[in-house]
N, C-alpha and C positions, 0 to 999 in steps of 0.2 A: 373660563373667565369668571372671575367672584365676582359679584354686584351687590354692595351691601347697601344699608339704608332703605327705607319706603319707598324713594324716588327710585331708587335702586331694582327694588323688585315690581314697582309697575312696570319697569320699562322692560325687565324677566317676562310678565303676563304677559307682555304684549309679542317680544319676541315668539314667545310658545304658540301664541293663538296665532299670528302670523305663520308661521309654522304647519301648525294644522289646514289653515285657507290653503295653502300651495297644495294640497293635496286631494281639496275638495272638501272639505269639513268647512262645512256654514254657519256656525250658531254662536248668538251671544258667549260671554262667560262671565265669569266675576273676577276683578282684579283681585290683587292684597288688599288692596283697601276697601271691600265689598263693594265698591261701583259697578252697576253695568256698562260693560263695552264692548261694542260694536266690532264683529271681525271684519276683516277684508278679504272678500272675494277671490278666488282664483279662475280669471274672464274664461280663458280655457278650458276649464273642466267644467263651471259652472253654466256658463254659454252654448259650447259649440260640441262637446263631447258628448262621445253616446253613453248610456247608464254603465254597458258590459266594462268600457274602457276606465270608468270611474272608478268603477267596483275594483278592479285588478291597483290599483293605486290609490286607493282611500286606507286612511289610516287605520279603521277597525279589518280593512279587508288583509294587511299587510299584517297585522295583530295574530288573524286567524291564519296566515299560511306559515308564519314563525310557530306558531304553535301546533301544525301539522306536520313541520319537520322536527320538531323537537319528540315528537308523539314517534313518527318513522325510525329515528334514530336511536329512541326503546326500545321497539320491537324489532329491530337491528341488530341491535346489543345482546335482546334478551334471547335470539335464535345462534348468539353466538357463544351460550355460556355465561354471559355478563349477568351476577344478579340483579335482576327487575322485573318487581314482583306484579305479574298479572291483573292484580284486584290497582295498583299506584297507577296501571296503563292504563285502568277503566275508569278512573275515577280522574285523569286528566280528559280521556274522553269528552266523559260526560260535561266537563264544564269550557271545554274548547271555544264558544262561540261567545261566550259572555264573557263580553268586551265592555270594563268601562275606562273610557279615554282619565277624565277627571282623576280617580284611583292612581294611574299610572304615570299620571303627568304628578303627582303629589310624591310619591317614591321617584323620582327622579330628580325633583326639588330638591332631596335629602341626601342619595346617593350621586349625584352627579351624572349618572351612566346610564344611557337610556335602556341598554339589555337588561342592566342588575335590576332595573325598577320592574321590568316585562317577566325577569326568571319570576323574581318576588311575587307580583301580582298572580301569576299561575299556581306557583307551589301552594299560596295560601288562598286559593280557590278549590283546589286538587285535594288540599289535607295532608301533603306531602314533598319529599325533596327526591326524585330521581331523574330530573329534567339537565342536561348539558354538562352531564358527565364528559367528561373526556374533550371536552369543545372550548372553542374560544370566541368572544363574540363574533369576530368574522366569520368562524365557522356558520355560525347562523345568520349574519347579517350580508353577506353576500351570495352564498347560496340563493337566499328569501328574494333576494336585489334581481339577481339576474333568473330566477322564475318570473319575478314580475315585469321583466325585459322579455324574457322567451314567450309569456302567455299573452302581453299584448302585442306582441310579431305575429305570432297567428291570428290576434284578429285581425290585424291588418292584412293580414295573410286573405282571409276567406272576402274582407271586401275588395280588396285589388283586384280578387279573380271575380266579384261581382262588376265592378266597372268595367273588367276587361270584357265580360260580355254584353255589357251597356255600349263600347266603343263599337262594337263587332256587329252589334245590332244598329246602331245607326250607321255606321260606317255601309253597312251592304241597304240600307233603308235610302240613304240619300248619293247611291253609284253612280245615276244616273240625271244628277243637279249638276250641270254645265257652271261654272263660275269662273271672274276672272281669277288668275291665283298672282299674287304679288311676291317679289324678292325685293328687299329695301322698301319694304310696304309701297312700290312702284308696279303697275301691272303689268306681267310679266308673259303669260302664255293660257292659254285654256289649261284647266283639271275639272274636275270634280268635287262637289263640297264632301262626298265620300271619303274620297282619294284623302283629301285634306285631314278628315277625321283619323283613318289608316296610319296618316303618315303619325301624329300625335297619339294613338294608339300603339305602333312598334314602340316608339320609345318606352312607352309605361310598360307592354310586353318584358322588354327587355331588362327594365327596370324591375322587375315582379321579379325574373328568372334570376337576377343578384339577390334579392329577400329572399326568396326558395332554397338558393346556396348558405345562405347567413342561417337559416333555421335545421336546415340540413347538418352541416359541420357546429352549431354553436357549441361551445365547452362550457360546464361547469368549472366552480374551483374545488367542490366537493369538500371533506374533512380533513383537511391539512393543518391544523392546529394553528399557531399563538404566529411563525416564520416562516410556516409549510413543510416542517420536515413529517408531520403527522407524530411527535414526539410524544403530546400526552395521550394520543389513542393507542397508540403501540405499549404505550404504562399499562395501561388498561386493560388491554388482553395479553399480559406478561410476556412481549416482546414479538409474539405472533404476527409478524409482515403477512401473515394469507389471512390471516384474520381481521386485520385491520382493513387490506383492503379491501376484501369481500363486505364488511361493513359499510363500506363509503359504495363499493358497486351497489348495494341495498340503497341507499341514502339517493344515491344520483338516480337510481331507477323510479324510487318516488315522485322525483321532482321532474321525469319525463322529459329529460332533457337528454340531447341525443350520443354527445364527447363529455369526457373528462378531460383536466389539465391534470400532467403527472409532476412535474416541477414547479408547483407557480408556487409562492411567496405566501406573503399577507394578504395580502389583496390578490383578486383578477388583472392584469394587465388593462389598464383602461383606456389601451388603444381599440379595445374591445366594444367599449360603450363608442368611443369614437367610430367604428368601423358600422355600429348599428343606426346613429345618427344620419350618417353619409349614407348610409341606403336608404333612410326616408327621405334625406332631400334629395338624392335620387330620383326616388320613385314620386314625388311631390311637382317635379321638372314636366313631364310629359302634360298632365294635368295643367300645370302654370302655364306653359305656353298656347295648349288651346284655349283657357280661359281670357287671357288676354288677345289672342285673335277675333274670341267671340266679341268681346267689347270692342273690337276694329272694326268687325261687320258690322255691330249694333250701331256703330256711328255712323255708317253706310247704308244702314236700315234695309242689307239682303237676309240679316240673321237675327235672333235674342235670344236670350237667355227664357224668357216666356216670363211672363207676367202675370202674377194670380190674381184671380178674385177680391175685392176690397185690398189691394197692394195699393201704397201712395208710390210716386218717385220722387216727388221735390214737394216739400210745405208748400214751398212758393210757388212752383211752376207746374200748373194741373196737366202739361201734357206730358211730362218727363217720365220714361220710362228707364229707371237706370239701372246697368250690369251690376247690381250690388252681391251677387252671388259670385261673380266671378271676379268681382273685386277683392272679395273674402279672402278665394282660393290664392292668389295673387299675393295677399296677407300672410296666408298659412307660409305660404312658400319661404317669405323673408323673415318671418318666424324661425322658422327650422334653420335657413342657411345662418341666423344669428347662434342655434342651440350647439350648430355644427363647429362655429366659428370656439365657444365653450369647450366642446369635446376635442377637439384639438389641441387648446391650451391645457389638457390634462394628458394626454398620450405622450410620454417620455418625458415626464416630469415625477418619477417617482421617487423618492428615497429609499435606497436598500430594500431590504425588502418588504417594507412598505410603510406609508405613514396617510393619516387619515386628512390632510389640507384640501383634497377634492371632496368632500361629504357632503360640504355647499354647494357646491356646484352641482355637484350629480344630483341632490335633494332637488333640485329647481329643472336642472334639464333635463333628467329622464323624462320623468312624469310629465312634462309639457311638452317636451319635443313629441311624445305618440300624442296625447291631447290635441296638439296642432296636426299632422298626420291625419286622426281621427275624425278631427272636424273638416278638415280638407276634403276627406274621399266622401263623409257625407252628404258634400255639399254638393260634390263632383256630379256625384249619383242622380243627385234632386235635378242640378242643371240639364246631365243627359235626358233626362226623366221630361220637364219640361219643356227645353230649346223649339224653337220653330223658328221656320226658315223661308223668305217668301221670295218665291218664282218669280213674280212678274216685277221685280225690284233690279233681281238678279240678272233677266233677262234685257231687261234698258242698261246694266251697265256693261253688261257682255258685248250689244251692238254699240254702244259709245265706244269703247275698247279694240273689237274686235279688228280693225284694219292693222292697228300697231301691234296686238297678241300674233300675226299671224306674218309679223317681221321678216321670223327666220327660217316660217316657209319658202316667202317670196327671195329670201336669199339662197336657196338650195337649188330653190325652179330656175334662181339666173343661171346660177352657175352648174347645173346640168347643163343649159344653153348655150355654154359655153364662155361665159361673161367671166372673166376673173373674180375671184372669192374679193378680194379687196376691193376692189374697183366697185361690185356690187354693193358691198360694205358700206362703202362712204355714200354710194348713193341713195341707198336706201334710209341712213341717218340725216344726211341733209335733209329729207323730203319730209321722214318724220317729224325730225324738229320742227322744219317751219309747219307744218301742218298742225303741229301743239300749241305752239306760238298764236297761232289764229285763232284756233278755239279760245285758248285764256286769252286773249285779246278780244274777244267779242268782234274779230272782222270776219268768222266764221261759225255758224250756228250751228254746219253739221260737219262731220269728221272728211275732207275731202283730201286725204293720204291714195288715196287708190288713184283718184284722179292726176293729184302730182308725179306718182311713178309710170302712169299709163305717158305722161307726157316727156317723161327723162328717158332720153333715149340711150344713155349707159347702162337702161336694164335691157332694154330689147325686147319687152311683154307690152300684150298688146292690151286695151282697157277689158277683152274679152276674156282673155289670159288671164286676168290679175282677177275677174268676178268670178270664172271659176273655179280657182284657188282658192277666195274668200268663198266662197256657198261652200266648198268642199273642208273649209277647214271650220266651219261652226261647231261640227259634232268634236272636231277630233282631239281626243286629250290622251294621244299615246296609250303605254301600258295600265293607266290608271285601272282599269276596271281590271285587269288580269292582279295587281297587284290589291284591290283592296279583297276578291276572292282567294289571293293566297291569306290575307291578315285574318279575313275571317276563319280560315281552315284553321290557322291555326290555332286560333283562341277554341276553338270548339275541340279540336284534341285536346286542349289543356285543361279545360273545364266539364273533361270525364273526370279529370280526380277530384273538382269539384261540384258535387250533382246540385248543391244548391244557390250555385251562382247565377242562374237565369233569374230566378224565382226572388233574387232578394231585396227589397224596399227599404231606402231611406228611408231614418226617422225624422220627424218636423223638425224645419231649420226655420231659427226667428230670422 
């Protein structure tokens, strides 16, 4: 799109330095009209992200790994017969890392094309022209894309397997915390606050073992030229198919990615990006649902999130203590399920074989969909890290509870006795309700269930029968404890391939 006029090209400044904020780049600049102004922030990278995940998506970072494939793809060449001359390889080298944004945002002004302004800025740093021979900007522009997709999947990679032994460590810490556990946020039977953490822990497990597959099988597009048929590298080395592709084997091996695509187009298929989004909200789901259970207990004051030192919860309200961390996570979530709802709108919408109408999009969702991700798992971290959990809260609502948790004992015990399943059914529903009914009624102070069934003589238990039952069902939360030491078994096989997942600490979250 042309913008001509002053009005015209401040509103070009402003686009470009918007531009740069989406990726993490913070700083004044100067319009056309030498004004200072003010960029806008990208809250994501600049808030909540860790520095590694910044750096893999920051514009000078993204500058330096274009210029380390194009560096690759010489000494590629030049091992294949291609002349390029040793001292042109050392002298891009050398000037690799001097990155100035301004310079290149200025040749871009002029050529329109963000690569031709990137070849330019190199060659006339370098002192020469032997950079992207044989290539077309896709050649380098998705290559460089999906490195920066593949290298922030592995961090995410190394902290999922630190949360996972974060869940594994409290999960077996807290096996032996009795709690009521709710279905329909209604209390429902004894577990464990363990068991509980387990059960949100499998998911993220499971979730992890889809990202290990996604890193595992990921494909490059590798050097396929201008359509994908690899027609100007094949120029190149005067028709040689084993030379060409031995070329791009060189090229993909640089970029340490584990497949190639042998047919793809213009582009990567970007059902691909779509396929790497839905594994973060994925793996984002395990996480979101125990952060908002913990904000259910915080409201029941048996759990929190923990509280630090000079923390406020409300201006106004000096006692409030609020789950603002696992409100975050909560955040991140619908974050991602929104970046996902994006990546979808781009998966089978391509023209032939291919056309550039997604570059907005994916400029905005890559890089913030792992940015949310990344702020998520660190907050995850910090929560496990801090959470406390108190006994004697838990324990008053366990006996409030307890006669109605231990419902579908007292219906197993009828009906060993021979009492029909139904018959017991109804009876022991009637007596519950009214025994609920009383309590929120204030005609009853303490839970007196046991006493109405002791007196229903359609169960046929006697008030002795039904105390022993209740004392014997305090402890019991079934398989829980067999199940939270298989969860931990298994995180602890999983995290011999990662030896520094015990060991690893969140960084400070505002």
């Amino acid at each position: 799109m042309l913008i001509l006029g002053r009005e015209g090209q401040r509103v070009q400044s402003f686009i470009v330095d918007y531009a740069r904020s989406i990726v993490g780049l913070h700083r004044p600049f100067l319009g056309s009209s030498g004004a200072m102004s003010s960029s806008v922030p990208n809250v994501l990278a600049e808030r909540y992200a860790s520095p590694a995940m910044r750096q893999i998506w920051s514009p000078e970072g993204k500058v330096v790994l274009e210029r380390e494939l194009w560096i690759a793809v010489m000494k590629a060449q030049q091992d294949l017969g291609i002349e390029v001359p040793a001292e042109a390889i050392a002298a891009y080298e050398k000037v690799k890392d001097t990155v100035d944004l301004d310079s290149i945002m200025k040749r871009e002004r002029v050529t329109r094309h963000d690569v031709k302004a990137r070849i330019e800025e190199f060659c006339d740093l370098a002192g020469c022209e032997h950079i992207h021979k044989g290539m077309t900007s896709r050649d380098l522009t998705e290559n460089v894309e999906q490195l920066q997709v593949f290298r922030a999947l592995q961090v995410i990679e190394r902290k999922s397997a630190a949360t996972l032994a974060a869940l594994a460590r409290r999960a077996d810490e807290f096996a032996e915390i009795i709690i009521t556990a709710r279905t329909h946020n209604v209390a429902a039977q004894l577990t464990t606050f363990g068991k509980r953490i387990a059960m949100f822990g499998e998911e993220f497990f499971s979730s992890f073992e889809q990202l290990r597959h996604i890193l595992a099988t990921y494909p490059a597009r590798g050097l396929k030229g201008a359509v994908g048929t690899q027609l100007d590298q094949l120029s190149l080395v005067e028709g040689d198919a084993g030379r060409a592709s031995s070329l791009e084997e060189k090229v993909v091996h640089h970029l340490g990615i584990p497949q190639t695509y042998s047919a793809v187009g213009q582009v990567y298929p970007r059902s691909l990006d779509g396929r790497v989004v839905s594994t973060l909200v994925e793996l984002a789901s395990g996480p979101s649902s125990f952060a908002k259970t913990l904000r259910l207990m915080a409201g029941h004051e048996t759990a929190s999130e923990g509280f630090a030192k000079g923390q406020v919860g409300s201006s106004a309200m000096p006692h409030k203590m609020n789950s603002r961390s696992c409100e975050r996570i909560n955040g991140f979530h619908t974050i991602l399920k929104g970046y996902q709802t994006m990546a979808a709108g781009l998966s089978g919408d391509q023209w032939n074989e291919g056309d550039v109408s997604c570059s907005v999009v994916r400029r905005v969702m890559l890089p913030d969909a792992f940015f949310a991700m990344d702020g998520l798992l660190e907050t995850f971290l910090t929560v496990l890290g801090q959470m406390e959990v108190y006994p004697a809260v838990i324990e008053r609502e366990n006996e409030h509870y307890l006669p109605f948790l231990l419902s579908t004992t007292f219906l197993m015990e009828a009906v060993k006795s021979g009492v029909g399943r139904e018959v017991a059914h109804e009876a022991i529903k009637e007596n519950a309700v009214a025994a609920v009914k009383a309590l929120r009624s204030g005609e009853q102070v303490e839970n007196d269930f046991v006493e109405r069934l002791a007196k229903d003589e359609r169960i046929g238990m006697s008030r002795e029968d039904l105390n022993s039952i209740l004392e014997a069902g305090r402890s019991r939360t079934g398989a829980a404890k067999a199940q939270i030491d298989g969860f931990v078994a298994n995180v602890k096989k999983l995290c011999e391939a990662y030896p520094d997942a015990e060991a690893y600490e969140p960084g400070a979250i505002l």
